[in-house]
C-alpha positions in Angstrom: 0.3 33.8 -13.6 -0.7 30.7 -11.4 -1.2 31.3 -7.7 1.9 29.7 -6.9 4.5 31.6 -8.9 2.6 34.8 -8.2 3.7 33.6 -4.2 6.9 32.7 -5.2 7.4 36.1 -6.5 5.8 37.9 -3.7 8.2 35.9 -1.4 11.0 36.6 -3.4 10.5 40.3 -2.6 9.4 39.6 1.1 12.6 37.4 2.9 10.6 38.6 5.9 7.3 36.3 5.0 9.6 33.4 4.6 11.3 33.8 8.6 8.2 34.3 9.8 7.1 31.0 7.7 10.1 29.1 9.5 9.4 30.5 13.1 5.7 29.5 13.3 3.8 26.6 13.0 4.3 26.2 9.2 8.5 25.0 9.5 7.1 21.5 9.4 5.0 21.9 6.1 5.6 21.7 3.1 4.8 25.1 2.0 8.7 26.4 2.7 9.9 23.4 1.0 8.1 24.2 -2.3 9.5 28.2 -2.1 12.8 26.9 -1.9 12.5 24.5 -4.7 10.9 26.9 -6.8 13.3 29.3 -6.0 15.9 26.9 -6.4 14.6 25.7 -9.5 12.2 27.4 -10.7 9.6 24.7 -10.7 7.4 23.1 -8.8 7.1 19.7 -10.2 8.9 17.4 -8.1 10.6 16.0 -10.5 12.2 19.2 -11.7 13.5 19.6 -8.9 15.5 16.5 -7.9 19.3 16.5 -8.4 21.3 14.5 -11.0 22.3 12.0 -8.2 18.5 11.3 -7.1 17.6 11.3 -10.8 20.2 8.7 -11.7 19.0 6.4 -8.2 15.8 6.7 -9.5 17.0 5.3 -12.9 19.1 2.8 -11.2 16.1 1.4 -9.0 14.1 1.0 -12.4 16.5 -0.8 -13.9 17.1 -2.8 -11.2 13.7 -4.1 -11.0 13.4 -4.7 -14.6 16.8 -7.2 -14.3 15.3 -9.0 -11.9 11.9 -9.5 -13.6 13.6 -10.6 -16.6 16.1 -12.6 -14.4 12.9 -14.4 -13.0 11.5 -14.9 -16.4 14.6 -17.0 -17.2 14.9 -18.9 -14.7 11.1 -19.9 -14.7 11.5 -20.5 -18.6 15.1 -22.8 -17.8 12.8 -25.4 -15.5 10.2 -25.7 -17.8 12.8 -26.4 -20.6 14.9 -28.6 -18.1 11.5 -31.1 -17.7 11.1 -31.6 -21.4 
């Protein structure tokens, strides 16, 4: 067992460890983030842990980009044909 899932575990079993985690200088890092996700989730990988709607945004920015790389492509290709 990795270090994180062994702390994942251990905070499972200590909800006190994860207050104290919040009221101290750690609530801006991204230590209670992880728990949560891992909790959550049950992994850390970010992209586990993203939800269908950020997954399909994601997709959709992809795609997105590739329309209007191909949609460049054409028009690039229509002006050299249009001099000939």
């Amino acid at each position: 067992m990795n270090l994180k899932n062994k702390l994942s575990c251990f905070i499972k079993t200590e909800k006190a460890l994860l207050k104290l985690l919040k009221n101290t200088e750690f609530q801006n890092q991204p230590y209670i983030q992880w728990i949560e996700n891992f909790n959550n989730f049950g992994s850390f990988k970010v992209q586990d842990n993203l939800t269908v709607e950020e997954n399909e945004l994601i997709y959709l920015r992809k795609e997105n980009q590739q329309l209007r790389m191909e949609n460049d492509i054409l028009k690039q290709a229509a002006l050299i044909i249009g001099k000939k």
